[in-house]
VEXMI-38493 format. One record per residue (C-alpha): residue number from 1; residue in one letter; x, y, z. Coordinates in Angstrom, 3 decimals. Layout:
% VEXMI-38493
<r k="NUM" r="A" u="X" v="Y" w="Z"/>
...
This chain:
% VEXMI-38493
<r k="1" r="X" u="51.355" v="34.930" w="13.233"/>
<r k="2" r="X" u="48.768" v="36.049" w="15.744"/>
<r k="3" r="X" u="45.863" v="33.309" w="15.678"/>
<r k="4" r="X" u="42.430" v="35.042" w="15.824"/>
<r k="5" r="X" u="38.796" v="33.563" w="16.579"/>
<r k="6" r="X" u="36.241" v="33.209" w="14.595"/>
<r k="7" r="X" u="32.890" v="32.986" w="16.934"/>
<r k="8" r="X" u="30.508" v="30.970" w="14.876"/>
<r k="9" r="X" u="26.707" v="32.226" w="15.635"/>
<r k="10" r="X" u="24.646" v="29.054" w="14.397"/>
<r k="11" r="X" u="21.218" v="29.165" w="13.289"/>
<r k="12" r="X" u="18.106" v="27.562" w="15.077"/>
<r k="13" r="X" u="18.665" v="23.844" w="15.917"/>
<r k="14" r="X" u="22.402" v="24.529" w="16.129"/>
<r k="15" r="X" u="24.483" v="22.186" w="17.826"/>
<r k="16" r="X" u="28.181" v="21.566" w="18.134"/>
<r k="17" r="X" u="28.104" v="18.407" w="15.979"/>
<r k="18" r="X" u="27.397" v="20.962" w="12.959"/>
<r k="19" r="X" u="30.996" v="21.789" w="13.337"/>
<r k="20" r="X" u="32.616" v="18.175" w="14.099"/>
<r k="21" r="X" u="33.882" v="18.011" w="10.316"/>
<r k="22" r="X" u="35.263" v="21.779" w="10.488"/>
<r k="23" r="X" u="37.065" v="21.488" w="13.252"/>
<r k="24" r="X" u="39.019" v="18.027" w="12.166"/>
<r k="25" r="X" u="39.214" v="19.700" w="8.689"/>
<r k="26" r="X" u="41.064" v="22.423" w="10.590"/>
<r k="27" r="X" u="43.339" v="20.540" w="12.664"/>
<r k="28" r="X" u="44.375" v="18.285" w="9.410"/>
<r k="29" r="X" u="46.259" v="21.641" w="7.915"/>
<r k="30" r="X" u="49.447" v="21.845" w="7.656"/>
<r k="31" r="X" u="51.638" v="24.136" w="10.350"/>
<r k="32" r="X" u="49.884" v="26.163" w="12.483"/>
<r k="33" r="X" u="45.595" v="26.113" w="12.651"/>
<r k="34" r="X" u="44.754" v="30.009" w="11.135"/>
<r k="35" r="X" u="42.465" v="30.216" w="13.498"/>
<r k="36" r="X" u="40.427" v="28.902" w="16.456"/>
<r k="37" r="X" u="36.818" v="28.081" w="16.114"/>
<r k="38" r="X" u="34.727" v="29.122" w="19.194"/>
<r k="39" r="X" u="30.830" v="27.956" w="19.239"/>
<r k="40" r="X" u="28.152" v="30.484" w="20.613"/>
<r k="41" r="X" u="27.040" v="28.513" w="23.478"/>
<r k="42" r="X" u="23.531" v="30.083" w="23.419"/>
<r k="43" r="X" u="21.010" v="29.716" w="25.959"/>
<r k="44" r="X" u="17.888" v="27.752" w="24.174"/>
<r k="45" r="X" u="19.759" v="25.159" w="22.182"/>
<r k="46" r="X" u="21.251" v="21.978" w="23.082"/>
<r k="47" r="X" u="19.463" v="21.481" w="26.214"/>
<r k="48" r="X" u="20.607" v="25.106" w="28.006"/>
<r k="49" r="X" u="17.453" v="26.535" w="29.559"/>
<r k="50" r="X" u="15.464" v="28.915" w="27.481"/>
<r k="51" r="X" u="16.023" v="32.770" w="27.374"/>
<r k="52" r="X" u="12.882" v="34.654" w="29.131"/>
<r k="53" r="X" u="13.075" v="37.047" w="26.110"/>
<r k="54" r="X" u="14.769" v="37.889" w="22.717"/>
<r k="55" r="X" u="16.354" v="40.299" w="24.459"/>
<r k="56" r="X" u="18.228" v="38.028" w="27.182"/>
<r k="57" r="X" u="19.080" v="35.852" w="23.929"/>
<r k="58" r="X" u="21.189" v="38.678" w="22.358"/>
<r k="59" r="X" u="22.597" v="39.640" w="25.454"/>
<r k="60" r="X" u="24.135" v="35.962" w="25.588"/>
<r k="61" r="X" u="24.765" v="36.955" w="21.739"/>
<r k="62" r="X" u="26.500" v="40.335" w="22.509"/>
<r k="63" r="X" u="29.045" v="38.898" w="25.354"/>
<r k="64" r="X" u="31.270" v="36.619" w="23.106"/>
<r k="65" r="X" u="30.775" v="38.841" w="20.149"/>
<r k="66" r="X" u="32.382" v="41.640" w="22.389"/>
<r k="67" r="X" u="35.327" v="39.075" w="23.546"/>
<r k="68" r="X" u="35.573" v="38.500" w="19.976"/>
<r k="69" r="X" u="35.874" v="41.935" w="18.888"/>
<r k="70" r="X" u="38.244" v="42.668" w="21.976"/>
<r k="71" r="X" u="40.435" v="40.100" w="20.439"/>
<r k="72" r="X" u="40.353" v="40.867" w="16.542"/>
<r k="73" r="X" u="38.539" v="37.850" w="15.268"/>
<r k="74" r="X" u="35.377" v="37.577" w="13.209"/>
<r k="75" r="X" u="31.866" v="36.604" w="13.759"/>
<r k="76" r="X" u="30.275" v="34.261" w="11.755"/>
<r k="77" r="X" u="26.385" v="33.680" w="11.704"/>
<r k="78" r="X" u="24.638" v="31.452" w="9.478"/>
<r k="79" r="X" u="20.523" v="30.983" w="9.115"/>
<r k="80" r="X" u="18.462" v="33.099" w="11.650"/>
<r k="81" r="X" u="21.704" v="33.250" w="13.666"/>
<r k="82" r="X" u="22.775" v="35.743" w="11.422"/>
<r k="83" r="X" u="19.756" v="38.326" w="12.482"/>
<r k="84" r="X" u="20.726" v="37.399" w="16.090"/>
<r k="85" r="X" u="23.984" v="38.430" w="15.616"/>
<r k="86" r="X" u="23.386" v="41.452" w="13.446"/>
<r k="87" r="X" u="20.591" v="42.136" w="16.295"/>
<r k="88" r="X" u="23.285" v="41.739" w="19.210"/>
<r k="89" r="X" u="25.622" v="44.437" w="17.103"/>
<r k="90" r="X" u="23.754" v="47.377" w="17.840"/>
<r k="91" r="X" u="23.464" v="46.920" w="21.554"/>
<r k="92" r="X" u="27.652" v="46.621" w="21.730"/>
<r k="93" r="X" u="28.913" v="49.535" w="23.730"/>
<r k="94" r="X" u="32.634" v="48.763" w="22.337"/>
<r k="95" r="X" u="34.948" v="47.920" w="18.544"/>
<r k="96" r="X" u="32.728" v="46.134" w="16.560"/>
<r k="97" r="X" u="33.607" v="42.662" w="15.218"/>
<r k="98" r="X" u="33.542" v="42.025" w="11.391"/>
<r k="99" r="X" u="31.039" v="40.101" w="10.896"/>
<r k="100" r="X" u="30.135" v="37.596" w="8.427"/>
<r k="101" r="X" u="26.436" v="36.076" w="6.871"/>
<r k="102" r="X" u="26.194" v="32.896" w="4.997"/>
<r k="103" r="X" u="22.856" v="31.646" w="4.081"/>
<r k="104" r="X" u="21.231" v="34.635" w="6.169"/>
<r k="105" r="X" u="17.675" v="34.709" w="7.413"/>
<r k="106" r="X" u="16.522" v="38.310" w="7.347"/>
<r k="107" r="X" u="14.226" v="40.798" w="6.405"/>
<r k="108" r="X" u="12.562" v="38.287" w="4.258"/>
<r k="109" r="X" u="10.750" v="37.103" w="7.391"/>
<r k="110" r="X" u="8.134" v="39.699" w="6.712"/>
<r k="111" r="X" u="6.929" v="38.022" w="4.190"/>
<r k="112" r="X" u="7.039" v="34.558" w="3.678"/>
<r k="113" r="X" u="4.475" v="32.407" w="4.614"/>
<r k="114" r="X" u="6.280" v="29.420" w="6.682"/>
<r k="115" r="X" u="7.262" v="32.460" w="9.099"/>
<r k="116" r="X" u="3.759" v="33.653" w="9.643"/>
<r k="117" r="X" u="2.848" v="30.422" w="9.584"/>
<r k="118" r="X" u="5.150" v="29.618" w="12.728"/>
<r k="119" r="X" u="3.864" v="32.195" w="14.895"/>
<r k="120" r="X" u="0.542" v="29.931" w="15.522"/>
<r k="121" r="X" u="1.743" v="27.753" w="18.356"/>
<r k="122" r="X" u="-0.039" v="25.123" w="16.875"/>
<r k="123" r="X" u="2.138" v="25.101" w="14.452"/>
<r k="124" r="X" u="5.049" v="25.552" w="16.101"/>
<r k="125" r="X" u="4.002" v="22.425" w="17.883"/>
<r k="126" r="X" u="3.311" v="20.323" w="15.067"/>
<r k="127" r="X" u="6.936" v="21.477" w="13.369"/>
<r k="128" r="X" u="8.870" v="20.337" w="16.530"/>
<r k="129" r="X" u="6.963" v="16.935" w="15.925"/>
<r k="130" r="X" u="7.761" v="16.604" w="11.977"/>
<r k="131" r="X" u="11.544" v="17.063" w="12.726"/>
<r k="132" r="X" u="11.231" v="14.400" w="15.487"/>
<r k="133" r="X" u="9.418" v="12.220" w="12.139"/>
<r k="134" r="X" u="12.244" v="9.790" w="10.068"/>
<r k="135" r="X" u="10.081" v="10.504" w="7.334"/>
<r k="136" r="X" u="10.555" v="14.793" w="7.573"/>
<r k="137" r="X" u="13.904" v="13.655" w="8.274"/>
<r k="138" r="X" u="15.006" v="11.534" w="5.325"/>
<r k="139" r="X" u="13.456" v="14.424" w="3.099"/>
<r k="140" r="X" u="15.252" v="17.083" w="4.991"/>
<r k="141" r="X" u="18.387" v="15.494" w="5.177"/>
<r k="142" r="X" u="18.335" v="14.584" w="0.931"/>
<r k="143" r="X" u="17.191" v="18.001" w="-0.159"/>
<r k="144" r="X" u="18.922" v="20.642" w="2.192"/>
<r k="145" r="X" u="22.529" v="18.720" w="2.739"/>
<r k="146" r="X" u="24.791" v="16.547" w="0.645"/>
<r k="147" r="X" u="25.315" v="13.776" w="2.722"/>
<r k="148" r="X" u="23.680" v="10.294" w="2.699"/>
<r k="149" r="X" u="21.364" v="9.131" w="5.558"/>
<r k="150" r="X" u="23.630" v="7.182" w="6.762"/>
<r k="151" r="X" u="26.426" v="9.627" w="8.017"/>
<r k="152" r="X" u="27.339" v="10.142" w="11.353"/>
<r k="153" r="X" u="26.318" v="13.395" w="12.004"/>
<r k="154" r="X" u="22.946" v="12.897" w="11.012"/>
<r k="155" r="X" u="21.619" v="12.095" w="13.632"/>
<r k="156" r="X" u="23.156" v="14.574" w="16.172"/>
<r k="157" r="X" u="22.161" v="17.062" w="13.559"/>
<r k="158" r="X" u="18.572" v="16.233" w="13.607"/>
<r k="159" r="X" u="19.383" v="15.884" w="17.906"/>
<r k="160" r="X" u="19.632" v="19.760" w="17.819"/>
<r k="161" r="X" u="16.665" v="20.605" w="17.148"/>
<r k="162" r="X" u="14.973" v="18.240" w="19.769"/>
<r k="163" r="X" u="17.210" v="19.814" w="22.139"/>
<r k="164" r="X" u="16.071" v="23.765" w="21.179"/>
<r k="165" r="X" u="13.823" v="24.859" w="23.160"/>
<r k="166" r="X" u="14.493" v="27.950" w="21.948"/>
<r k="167" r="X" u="13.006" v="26.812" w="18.373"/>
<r k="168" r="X" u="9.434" v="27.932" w="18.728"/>
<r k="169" r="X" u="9.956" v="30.660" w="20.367"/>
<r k="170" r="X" u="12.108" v="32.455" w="17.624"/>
<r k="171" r="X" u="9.296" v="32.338" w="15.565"/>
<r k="172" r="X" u="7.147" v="34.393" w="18.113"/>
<r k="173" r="X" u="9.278" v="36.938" w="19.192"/>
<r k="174" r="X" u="10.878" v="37.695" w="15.496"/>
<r k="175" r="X" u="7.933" v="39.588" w="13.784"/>
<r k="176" r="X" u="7.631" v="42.647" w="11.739"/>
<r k="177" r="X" u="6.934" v="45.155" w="14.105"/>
<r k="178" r="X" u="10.166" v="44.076" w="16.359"/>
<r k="179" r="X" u="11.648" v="44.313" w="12.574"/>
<r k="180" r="X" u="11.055" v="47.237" w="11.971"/>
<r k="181" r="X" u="12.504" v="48.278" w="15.638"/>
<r k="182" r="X" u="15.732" v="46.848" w="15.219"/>
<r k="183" r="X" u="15.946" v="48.918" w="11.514"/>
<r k="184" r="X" u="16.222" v="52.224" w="13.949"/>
<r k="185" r="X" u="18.603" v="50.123" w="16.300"/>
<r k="186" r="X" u="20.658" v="49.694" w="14.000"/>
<r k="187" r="X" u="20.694" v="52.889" w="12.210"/>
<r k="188" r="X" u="20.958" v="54.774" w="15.224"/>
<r k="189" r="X" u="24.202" v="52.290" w="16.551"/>
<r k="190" r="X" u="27.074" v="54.540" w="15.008"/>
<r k="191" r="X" u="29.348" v="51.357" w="12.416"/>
<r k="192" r="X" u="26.374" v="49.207" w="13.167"/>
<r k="193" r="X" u="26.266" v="48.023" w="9.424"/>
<r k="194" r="X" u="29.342" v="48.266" w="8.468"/>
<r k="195" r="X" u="31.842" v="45.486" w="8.366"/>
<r k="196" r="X" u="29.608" v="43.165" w="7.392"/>
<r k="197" r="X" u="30.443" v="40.461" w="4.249"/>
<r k="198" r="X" u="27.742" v="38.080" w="2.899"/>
<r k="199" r="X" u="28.507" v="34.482" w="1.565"/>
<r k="200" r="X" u="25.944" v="32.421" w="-0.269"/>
<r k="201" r="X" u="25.667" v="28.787" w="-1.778"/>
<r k="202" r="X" u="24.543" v="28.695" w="-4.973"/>
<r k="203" r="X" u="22.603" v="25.385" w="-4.617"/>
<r k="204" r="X" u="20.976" v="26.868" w="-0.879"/>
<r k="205" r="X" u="17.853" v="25.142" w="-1.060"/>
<r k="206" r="X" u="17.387" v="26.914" w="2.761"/>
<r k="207" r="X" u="16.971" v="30.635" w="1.976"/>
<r k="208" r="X" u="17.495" v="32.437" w="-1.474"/>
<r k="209" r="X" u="19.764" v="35.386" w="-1.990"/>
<r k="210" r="X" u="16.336" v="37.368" w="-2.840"/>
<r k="211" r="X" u="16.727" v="37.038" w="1.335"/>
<r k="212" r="X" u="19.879" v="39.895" w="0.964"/>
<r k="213" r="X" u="18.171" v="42.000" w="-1.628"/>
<r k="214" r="X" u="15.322" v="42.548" w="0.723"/>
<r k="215" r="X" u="17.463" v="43.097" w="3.697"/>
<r k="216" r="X" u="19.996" v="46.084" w="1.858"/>
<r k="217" r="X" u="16.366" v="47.748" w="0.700"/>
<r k="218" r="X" u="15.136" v="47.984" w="3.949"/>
<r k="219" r="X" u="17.982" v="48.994" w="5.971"/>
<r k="220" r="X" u="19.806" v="51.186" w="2.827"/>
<r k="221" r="X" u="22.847" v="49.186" w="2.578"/>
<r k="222" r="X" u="24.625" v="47.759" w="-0.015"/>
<r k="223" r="X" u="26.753" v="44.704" w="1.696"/>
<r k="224" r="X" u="29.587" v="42.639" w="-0.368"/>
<r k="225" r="X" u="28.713" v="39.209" w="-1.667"/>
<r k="226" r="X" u="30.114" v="36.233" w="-2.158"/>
<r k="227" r="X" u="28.818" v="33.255" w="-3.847"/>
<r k="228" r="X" u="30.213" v="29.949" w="-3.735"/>
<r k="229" r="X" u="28.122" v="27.411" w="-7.028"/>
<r k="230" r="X" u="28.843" v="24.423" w="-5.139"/>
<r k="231" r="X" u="27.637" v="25.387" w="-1.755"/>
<r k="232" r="X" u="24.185" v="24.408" w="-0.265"/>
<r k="233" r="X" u="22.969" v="25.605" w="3.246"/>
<r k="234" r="X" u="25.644" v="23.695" w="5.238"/>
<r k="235" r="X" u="29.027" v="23.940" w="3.996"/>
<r k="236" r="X" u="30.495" v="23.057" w="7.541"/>
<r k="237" r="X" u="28.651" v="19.935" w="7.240"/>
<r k="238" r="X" u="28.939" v="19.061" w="3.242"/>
<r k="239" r="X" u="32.144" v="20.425" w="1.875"/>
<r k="240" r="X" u="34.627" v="21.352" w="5.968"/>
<r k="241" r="X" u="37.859" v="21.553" w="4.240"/>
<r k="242" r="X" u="36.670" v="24.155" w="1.596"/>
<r k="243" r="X" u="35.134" v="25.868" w="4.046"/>
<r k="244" r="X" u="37.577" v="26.174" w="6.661"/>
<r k="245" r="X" u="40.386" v="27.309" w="3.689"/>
<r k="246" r="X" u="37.958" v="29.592" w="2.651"/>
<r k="247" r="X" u="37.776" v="31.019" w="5.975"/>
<r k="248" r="X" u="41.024" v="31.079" w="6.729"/>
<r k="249" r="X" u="41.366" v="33.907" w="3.423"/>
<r k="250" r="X" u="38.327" v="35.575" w="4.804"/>
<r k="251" r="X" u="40.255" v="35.972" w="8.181"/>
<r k="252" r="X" u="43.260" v="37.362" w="6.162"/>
<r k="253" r="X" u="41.144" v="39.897" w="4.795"/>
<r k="254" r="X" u="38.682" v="41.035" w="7.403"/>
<r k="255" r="X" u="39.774" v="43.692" w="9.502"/>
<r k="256" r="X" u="37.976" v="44.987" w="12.730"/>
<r k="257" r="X" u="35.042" v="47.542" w="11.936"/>
């Protein structure tokens, strides 16, 4: 059996201790792993200087998603990673990868308020401080994952985001108008929205599925969806062996676009 790759495209914050659990869920299965798990090293997060521009960010996207597609594997983006990646799939001169969203930050950002909110850079500034607070922490950490305080990865979790420079400036350069740009990118990038699954927790306290509604409506799309009932925002962090056996039958299934 051929192994593929499945790039993962994280969202903002990411860092590689998000996937610590995966990848030792992964290497516990029996036989052969199904797959290998590559990490977007993206420039922004986890200490890597900060793009100049959105657009030098989905270059860096674009090059592994194009070794990826070269190779037959899938993408996987998750959060506002999943816009970056969609983003970085209409400037791909070659095969498109198949690509799969879970817990997707989209179109949605046109409306709700935390977004505009965000593009102040005061507020951008006062976020970076809150997720530096134990007390934004501990209520972060409760609500939007399953794990207690006390876990391991917590704290190289909450490490990501002090290590992203990129955070704030995702904010500013995603607004409607460069929205609305990308809609013709896309449309105009011949299989640009095809291939393209959807998974979504049922308990994601992150981002609601209203999120994918939105998105099909304003790009004319109608993309398959999965839902998983158990599933909250981070299902590499709460639940790694579901996760990676559930991957492992997505890989089965997903062929190249």
């Amino acid at each position: 059996m051929i192994q593929r790759t499945l790039l993962f495209v994280g969202g903002n914050g990411h860092s590689a201790s998000r996937l610590i659990a995966a990848r030792d869920s992964l290497a516990a299965l029996e036989g052969a792993p199904p797959f290998t798990l590559e990490d977007a090293a993206l420039p922004g997060f986890e200490g890597r200087p900060r793009p100049a521009s959105l657009d030098a960010l989905l270059d860096a996207v674009a090059g592994p998603m194009a070794a990826c597609a070269e190779s037959g594997g899938l993408v996987y983006a998750t959060g506002i990673g999943a816009l970056l990646a969609l983003a970085a799939r209409a400037r791909l001169p070659g095969p498109l990868p198949p690509l799969l969203l879970q817990g997707p930050v989209l179109w949605g950002l046109r409306a709700r308020w935390m977004p505009r909110l965000m593009r102040l850079s005061a507020v951008r500034a006062m976020a970076l401080r809150l997720f530096a607070s134990t007390r934004f922490q501990r209520r972060f950490w409760r609500t939007k994952t399953d794990l207690p305080w006390e876990h391991p990865l917590r704290a190289p979790f909450f490490e990501g985001y002090a290590r992203c420079p990129a955070f704030a400036d995702l904010f500013h350069w995603i607004t409607p108008f460069w929205l609305r740009r990308l809609e013709d990118a896309l449309r105009a990038r011949a299989g640009a929205l095809a291939g393209v699954r959807v998974w979504w927790g049922g308990r994601d306290p992150v981002v609601g599925i209203a999120e994918l509604h939105v998105t099909e409506q304003a790009l004319g799309v109608s993309w398959p969806l999965r839902v998983f009932p158990a599933w909250a925002h981070y299902p590499m962090l709460d639940d790694p062996g579901g996760w990676v056996r559930a991957l492992a039958a997505e890989m089965d299934e997903a062929d190249p676009a």
